[in-house]
C-alpha positions as CSV (number, residue, x, y, z in Angstrom):
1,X,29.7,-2.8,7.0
2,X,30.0,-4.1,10.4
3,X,30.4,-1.9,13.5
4,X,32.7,-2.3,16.2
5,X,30.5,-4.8,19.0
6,X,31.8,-5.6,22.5
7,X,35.3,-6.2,22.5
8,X,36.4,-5.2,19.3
9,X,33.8,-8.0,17.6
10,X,31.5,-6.8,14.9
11,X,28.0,-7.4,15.7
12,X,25.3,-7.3,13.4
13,X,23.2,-5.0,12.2
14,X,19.5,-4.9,13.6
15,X,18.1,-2.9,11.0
16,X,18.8,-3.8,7.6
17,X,18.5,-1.4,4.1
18,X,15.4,-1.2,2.6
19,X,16.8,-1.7,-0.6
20,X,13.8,-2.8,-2.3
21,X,13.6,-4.5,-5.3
22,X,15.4,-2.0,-7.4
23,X,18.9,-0.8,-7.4
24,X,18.4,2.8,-6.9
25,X,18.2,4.3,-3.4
26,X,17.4,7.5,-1.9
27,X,19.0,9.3,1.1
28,X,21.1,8.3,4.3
29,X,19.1,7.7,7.3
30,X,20.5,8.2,10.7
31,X,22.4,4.9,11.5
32,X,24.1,5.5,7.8
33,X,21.6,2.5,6.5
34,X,20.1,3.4,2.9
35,X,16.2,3.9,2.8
36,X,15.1,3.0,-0.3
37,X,12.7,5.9,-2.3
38,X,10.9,2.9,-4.4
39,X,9.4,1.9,-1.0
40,X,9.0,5.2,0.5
41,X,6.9,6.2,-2.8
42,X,4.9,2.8,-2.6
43,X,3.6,3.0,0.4
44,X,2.8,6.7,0.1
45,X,1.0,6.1,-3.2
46,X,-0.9,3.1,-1.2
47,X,-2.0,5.5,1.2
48,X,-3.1,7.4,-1.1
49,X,-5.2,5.0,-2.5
50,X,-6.8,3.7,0.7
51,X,-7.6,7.3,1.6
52,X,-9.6,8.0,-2.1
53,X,-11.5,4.9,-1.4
54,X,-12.1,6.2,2.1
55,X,-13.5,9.2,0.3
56,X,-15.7,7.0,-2.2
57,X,-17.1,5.8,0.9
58,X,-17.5,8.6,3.2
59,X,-19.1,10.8,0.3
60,X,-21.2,8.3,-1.5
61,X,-22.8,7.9,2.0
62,X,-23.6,11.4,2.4
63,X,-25.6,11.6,-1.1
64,X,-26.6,8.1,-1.6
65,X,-27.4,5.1,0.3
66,X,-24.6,2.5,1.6
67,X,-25.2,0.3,-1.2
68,X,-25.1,2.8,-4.0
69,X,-21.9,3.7,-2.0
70,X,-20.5,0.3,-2.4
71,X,-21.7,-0.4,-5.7
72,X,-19.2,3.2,-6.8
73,X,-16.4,2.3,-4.6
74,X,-15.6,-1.5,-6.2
75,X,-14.9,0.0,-9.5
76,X,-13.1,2.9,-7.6
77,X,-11.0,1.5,-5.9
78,X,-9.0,-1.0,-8.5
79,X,-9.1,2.4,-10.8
80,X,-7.1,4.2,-7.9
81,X,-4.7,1.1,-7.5
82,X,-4.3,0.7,-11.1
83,X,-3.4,4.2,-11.5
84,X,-1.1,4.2,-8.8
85,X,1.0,1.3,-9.0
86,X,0.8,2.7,-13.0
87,X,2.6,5.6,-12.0
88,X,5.4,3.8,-9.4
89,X,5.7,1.1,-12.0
90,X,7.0,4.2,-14.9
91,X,9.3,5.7,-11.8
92,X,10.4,2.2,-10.7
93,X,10.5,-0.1,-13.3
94,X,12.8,-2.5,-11.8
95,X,10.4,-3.0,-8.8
96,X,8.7,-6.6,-8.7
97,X,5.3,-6.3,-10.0
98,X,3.9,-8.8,-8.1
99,X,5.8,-7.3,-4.3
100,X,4.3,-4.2,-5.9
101,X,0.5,-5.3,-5.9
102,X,1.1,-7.3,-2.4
103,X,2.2,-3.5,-0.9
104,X,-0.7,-1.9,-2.0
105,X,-2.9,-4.4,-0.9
106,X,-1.6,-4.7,2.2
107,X,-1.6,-1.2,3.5
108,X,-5.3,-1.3,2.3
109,X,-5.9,-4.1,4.5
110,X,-4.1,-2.5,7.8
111,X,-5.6,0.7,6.8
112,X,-8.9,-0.3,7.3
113,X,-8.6,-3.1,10.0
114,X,-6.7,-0.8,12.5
115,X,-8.3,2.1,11.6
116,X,-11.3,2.3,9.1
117,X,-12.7,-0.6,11.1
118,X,-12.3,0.3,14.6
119,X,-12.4,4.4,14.3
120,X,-14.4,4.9,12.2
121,X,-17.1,2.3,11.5
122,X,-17.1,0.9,15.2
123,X,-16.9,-1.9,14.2
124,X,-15.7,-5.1,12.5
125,X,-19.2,-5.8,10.2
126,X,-17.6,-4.1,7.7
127,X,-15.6,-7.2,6.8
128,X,-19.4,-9.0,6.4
129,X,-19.3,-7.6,2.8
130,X,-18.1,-9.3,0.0
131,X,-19.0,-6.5,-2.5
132,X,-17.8,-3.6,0.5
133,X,-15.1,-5.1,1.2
134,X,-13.5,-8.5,0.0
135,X,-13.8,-8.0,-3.7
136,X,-12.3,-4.3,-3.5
137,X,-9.1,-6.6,-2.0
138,X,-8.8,-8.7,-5.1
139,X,-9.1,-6.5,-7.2
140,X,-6.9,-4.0,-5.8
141,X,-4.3,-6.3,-6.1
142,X,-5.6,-7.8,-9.7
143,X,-5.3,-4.3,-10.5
144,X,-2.1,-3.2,-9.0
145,X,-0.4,-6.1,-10.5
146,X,-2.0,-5.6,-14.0
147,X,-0.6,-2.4,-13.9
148,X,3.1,-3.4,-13.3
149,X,3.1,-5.9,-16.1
150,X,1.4,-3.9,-18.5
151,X,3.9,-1.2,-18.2
């Protein structure tokens, strides 16, 4: 719906819906634009999943060394994405499976290079490990994807 511009003109909308992938939407925001609940509970349930690999981390290193660490996290953390994108897959089904895995793997991503990285490791080595790092990315999103066509 287009709202009244300069001059009686419409002029377009700067913010569109997030819609998502799925016809079903949640509440009114404040411009009267839909927000969509499938993307609201995606990117909660990614968080969630980048803060219980956090966790792998943080408390592995407190009991075992940074390798033994690593070595429990990179079955972890596709377990946690599986699970998750499991569960948004049975509440969303219409979602794309593949947007889906790309989601998940992307808040990861920004979740540790703006803030695991810099906060809390110091430091951009982090990204030096394949096993600590790169392979949990792949198969996060081997995982998360798995789950959505699966279901």
């Amino acid at each position: 719906m287009p709202v009244a511009g300069h001059a009686g003109r419409p002029r377009r909308r700067l913010i569109r819906p997030l819609t998502g992938l799925a016809p079903d939407h949640g509440p009114v925001c404040r411009s009267g634009e839909t927000v969509g609940m499938d993307w609201l509970a995606l990117l909660v349930m990614a968080l969630v999943v980048w803060a219980l690999c956090a966790a792998v981390i943080a408390v592995g290193r407190t009991f075992w060394s940074t390798e033994v660490a690593i070595a429990v996290h990179l079955p972890a953390a596709p377990l946690f994405a599986f699970a998750a994108a499991a569960l948004h897959a049975r509440l969303f089904p219409t979602f794309d499976d593949l947007a889906r895995a790309g989601v998940i793997l992307g808040v990861v991503v920004l979740l540790d290079v703006g803030l695991a990285a810099p906060v809390v490791e110091k430091g951009y080595a982090m990204f030096r490990s394949v096993a600590g790092t790169w392979l949990p990315f792949v198969f996060i999103f081997v995982a998360s994807w798995a789950a959505g066509l699966l279901l």
